[in-house]
N, C-alpha and C positions, 0 to 999 in steps of 0.2 A: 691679149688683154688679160692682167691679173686683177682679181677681184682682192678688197680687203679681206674677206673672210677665206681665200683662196691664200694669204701672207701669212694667215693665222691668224686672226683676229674676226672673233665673230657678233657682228654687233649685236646681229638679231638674238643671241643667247643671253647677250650683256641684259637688253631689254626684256627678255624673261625673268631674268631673277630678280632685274628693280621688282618689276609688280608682285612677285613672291614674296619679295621680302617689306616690303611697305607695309604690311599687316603688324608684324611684328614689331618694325621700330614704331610707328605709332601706338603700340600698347605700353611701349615705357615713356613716353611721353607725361611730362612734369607741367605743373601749370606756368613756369618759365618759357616752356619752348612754343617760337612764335611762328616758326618757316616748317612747312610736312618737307619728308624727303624727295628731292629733284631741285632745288635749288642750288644757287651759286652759290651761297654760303649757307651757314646754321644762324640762329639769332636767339639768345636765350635772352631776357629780362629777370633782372637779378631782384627776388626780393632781402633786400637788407634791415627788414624789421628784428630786432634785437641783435644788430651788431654794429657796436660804436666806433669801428674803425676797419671796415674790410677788408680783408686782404685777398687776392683770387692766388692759388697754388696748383700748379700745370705740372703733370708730367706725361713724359711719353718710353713707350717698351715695347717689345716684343717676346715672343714665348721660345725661342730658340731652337735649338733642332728638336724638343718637343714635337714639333710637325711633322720629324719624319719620322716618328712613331704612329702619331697620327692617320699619317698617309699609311704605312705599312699595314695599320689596323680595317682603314678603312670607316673611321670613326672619327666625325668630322666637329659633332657640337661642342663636347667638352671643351678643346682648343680652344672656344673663343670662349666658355666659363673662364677660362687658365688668364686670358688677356685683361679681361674686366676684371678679375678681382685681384691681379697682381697690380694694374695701375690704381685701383682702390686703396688697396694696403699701403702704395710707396706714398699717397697725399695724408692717409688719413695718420700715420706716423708724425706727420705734420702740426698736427692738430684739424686737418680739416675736414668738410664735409663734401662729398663729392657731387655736382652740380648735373655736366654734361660727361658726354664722352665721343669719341670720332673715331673710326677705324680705317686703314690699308688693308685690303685684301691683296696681293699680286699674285697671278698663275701663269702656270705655262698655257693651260687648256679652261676654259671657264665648262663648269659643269652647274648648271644650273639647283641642281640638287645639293652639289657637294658649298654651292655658294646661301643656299637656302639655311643649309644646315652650321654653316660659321654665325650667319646673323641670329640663327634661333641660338646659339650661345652666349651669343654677345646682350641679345636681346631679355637670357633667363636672369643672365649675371647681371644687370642693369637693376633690372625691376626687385634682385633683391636686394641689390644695395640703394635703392632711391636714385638712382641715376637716368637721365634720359640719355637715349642714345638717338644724337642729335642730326648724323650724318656719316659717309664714309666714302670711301673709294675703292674702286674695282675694276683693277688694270689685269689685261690677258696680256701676256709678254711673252710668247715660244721663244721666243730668240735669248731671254735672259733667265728664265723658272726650267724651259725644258716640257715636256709636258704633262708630266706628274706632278712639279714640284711646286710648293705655294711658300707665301711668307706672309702671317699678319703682321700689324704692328698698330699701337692703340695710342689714342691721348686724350690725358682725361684734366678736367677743370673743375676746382675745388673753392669752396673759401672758408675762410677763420676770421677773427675776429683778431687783430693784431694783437689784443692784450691776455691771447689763450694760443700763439704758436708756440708748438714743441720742436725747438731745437736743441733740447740736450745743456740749454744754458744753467738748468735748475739743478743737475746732474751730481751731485756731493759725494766724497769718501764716507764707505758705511751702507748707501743706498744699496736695497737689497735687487736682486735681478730675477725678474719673475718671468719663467719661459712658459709658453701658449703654444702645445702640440701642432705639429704641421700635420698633412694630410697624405704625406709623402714628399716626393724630390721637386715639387712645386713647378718652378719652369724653371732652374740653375740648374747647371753642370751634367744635363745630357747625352754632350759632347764625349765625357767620360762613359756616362751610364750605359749610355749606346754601343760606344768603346767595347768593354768587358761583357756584357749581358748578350746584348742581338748578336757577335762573334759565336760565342756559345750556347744561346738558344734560342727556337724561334718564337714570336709573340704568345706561342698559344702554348708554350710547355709550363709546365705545373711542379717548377722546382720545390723540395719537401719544406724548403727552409720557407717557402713564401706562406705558407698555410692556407692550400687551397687555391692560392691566388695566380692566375698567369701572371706570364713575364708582362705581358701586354696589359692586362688593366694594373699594373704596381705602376710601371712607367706610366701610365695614361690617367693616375689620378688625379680629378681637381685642386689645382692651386686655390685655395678655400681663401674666403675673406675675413679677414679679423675686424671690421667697420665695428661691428656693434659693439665687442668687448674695447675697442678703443675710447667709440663715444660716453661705454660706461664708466668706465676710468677714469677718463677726463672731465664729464657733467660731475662727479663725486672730487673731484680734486685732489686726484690718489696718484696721478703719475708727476714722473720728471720729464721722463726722456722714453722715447719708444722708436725700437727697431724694427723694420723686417727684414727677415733675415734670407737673403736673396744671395746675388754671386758674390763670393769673399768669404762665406760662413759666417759663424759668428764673429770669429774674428775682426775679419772685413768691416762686419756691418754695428758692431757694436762703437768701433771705434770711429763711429759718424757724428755717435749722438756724447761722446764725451769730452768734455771740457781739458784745457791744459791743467795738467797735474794728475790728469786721473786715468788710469787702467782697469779695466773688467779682469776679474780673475774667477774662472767660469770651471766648476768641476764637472768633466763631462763625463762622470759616474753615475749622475745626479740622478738622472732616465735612462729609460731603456728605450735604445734604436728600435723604430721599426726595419724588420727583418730585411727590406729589401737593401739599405746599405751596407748591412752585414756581408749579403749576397755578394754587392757590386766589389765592399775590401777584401772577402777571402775569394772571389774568385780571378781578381783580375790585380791580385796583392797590390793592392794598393798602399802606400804608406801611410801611416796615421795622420801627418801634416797634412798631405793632401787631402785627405777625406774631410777633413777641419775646413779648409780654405774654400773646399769647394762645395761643398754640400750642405742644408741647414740641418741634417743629422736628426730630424724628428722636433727640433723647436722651430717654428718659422714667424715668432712672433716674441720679443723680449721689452717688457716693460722694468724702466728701474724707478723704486718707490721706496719711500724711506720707511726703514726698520721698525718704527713706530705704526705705519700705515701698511706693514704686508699682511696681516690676517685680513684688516677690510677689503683691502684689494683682492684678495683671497674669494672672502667671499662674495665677491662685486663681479668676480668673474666667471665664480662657480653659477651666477643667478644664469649668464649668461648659457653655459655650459660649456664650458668649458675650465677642467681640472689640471692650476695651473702648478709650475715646479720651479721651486726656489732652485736655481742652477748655480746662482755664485751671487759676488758681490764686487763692488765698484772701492777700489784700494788708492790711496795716493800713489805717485809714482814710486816715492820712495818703500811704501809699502811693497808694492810690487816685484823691488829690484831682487827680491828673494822668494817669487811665487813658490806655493806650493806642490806635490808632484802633480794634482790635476789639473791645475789653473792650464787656461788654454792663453 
């Protein structure tokens, strides 16, 4: 006779960590949420008091091989900070406001601890952006993770008001491009970072160029939320069009929110990289294109606002705190066709 938990699959653990973690999702809990967790579904009730045309905006993500730094470190909450405020940042680009949220846990091995400690992340990053977290799932799968190995993966529900979505429609030749520090390599292109860095050293070395910093907490710092400097932007009527700046680089991500005829042409002299992609190009020579395409290079956040409105935006973001950096500007095509030597 095999038992399920003899297959690999141990119910009894599964049931430990609900009751762990029920504390926590019930303290992000919104006056919307109407079902506590063990239910078949989530059930939010929407209050639509000042907005004359709702609109709900979903996405869903994952933090990528971020995890297996995580795993390697042994450091489990942050990862689920990285989850909730990267699907925060991709609605609230939108124009929206973020409502619930849902998570996938999948393991090889469930450790009640290590399941504890995803939900206290998931749970920190909620309550700061107003978010309930509503529900989730937590599959143990040896046969598919292995027994070390895990994979989140989050989806988040948002809404706006139809006559305040930001999709880049407003977007004009001339609009200046205003970039909002990232917090490091967020959750894109660790695939790389991994690549060049964990090859040549282990999480806990104290390379000179990081400034004190290991390898392990440069990789492992939070994907940070831009929610508040979004809503301030937008409550003042300062932005067009707004990016985060996720897998593609700026490049990639800028050319989401721009209209036919228009080009970003982005001088990226403009700031100074945080040290660790420096790291990641001269150790593992990476070419310039690539570092561009892949990486948000220390801006992980790009609002474009007309030239008349970038010192208030300026200061609309400085209230926020964050000091932001005029990087380029938004060129007709034809402008373009003769970019300058740093335009990206």
């Amino acid at each position: 006779m095999t038992t399920y938990k003899e297959a690999g699959v141990d119910v009894e653990a599964g049931d430990a960590a609900v009751d762990r973690i029920r504390p926590l999702v019930r303290d992000t809990h919104t006056p919307g949420v109407l079902a506590d967790i063990g239910s078949f579904g989530s059930f939010f009730e929407l209050d639509l008091e000042g907005l004359d045309r709702p609109v709900l905006v979903s996405s869903v993500d994952g933090v990528g091989t971020k995890v297996k730094v995580a795993r390697r470190m042994g450091r489990y909450e942050t990862i689920g900070q990285d989850l909730v405020n990267h699907c925060v940042n991709d609605i609230a680009v939108c124009g929206a406001r973020p409502l619930y949220f849902l998570d996938y846990v999948g393991v090889g091995d469930l450790d009640p601890d290590v399941a504890e400690a995803f939900v206290r992340g998931f749970a920190t990053a909620c309550k700061e952006n107003g978010c309930a977290l509503v529900g989730g799932e937590m599959a143990e799968m040896p046969d598919v993770y292995g027994d070390d190995n895990f994979d989140l993966v989050g989806a988040i529900t948002g809404v706006v008001d139809k006559e305040q979505i930001l999709d880049g429609a407003a977007v004009a030749p001339g609009d200046v491009l205003l970039g909002v520090p990232s917090t490091g390599i967020h959750t894109n292109g660790y695939t790389l970072a991994r690549s060049v860095l964990l090859d040549r050293y282990s999480v806990d070395d104290r390379p000179a160029a990081l400034d004190g910093e290991t390898v392990g907490e440069a990789l492992l710092r939070v994907h940070r939320s831009y929610l508040a400097t979004i809503r301030a932007l937008i409550e003042n009527s300062l932005v067009h069009g707004c990016a985060h700046i996720t897998g593609g680089g700026l490049p990639g991500n800028l050319r989401r929110i721009l209209p036919d005829g228009c080009a970003a042409e982005v001088d990226y002299a403009a700031w100074e990289r945080p040290p660790v992609f420096d790291l990641i190009q001269r150790e593992g020579t990476v070419p310039e294109d690539d570092m561009r395409r892949t990486f948000n290079l220390g801006i992980g956040l790009v609002a474009a606002v007309s030239p008349q409105q970038a010192e208030v935006a300026r200061r609309v973001c400085r209230e926020q705190g964050d000091e932001v950096i005029e990087i380029g500007r938004v060129v007709s095509t034809d402008a373009s066709a003769a970019p300058s030597p740093d335009a990206g």
